[in-house]
N, C-alpha and C positions, 0 to 999 in steps of 0.2 A: 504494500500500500504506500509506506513511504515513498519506493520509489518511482511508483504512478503518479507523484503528487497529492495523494491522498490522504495530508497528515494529519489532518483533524478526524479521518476513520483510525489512523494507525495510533492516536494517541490514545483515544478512547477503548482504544484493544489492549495497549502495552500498560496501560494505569494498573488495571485489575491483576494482571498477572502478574506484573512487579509486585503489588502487594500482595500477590499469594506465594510466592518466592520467599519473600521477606519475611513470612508469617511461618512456613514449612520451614526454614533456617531458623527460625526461634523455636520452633517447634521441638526442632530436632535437639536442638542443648538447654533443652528444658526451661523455656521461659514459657509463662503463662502466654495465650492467648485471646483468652475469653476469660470470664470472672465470671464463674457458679451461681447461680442464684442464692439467695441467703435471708430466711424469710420470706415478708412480702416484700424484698426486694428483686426482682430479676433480673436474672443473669444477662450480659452484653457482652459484644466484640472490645477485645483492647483495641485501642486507637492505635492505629503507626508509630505517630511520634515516639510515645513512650517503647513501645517494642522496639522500635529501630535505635533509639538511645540504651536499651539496655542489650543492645547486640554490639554495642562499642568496642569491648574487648574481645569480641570472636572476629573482627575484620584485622589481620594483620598491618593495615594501611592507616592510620589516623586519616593521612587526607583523603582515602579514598570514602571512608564513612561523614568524613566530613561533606563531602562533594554528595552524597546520597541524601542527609539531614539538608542540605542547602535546596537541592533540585527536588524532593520530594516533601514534604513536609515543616520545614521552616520556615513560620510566620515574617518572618523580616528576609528571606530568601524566594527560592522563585514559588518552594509550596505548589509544585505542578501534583501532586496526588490529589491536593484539597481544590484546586483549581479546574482542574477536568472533573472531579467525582461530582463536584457540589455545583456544574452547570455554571463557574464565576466569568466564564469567558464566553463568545461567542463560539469562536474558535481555537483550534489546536494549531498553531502557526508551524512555518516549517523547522524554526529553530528549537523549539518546544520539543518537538515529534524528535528531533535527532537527537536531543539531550536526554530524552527516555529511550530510545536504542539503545542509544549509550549505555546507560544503569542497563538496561537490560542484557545488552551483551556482556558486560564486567561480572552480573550477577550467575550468567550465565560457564560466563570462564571459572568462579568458583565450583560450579558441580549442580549449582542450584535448578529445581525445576518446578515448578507448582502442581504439574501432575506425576502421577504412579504410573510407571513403566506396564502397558497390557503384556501381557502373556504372549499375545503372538507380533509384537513386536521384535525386528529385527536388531541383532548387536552390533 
């Protein structure tokens, strides 16, 4: 799609999966992601920010967590998660759309994936 020109489809694609990435990497070294219900209170999704700040010391990179709190999530930053999810833009511009490639392919060079390998998938 990006390279159709199509970045306001391609940003709207790579938001959700970057956050499901980011969420299976917490997942996996035991940070909560969701908060149990407890009484009559119930239970919600953890927000990103906090998840992705308390994955700080599983990215070997400082600046590269930094560069992920800046582009996804941080209020004084560009906050393209909360930007695309929450409808604050018209559009996903082209620089936008390549800056979430970006996270995605880094997240991707870790190992990261937000789906489970099918069965008849190929190795």
């Amino acid at each position: 799609m990006f390279l159709d020109g199509a970045y306001d489809e391609a940003g709207h694609i790579l938001v959700p999966r970057i956050e499901a990435a980011l969420r299976e990497m917490a997942r996996r070294v035991g940070l909560p992601i969701i908060r149990e219900p407890s009484g009559e209170t119930p239970g919600r999704v953890q927000s990103l920010g906090p998840i992705l700040h308390q994955l700080r010391p599983v990215f070997g990179d400082a600046g590269w967590h930094a560069y992920l709190e800046n582009v996804l999530v941080d209020e004084l930053g560009l906050n393209l998660r909360n930007v695309v999810s929450h409808g604050l833009r018209d559009q996903v511009d082209r620089a936008d759309a390549a800056l979430l490639l970006q996270v995605a392919c880094h997240l991707r060079s870790l190992g990261l994936t937000s789906r489970k390998p099918r069965s008849d998938d190929a190795d």
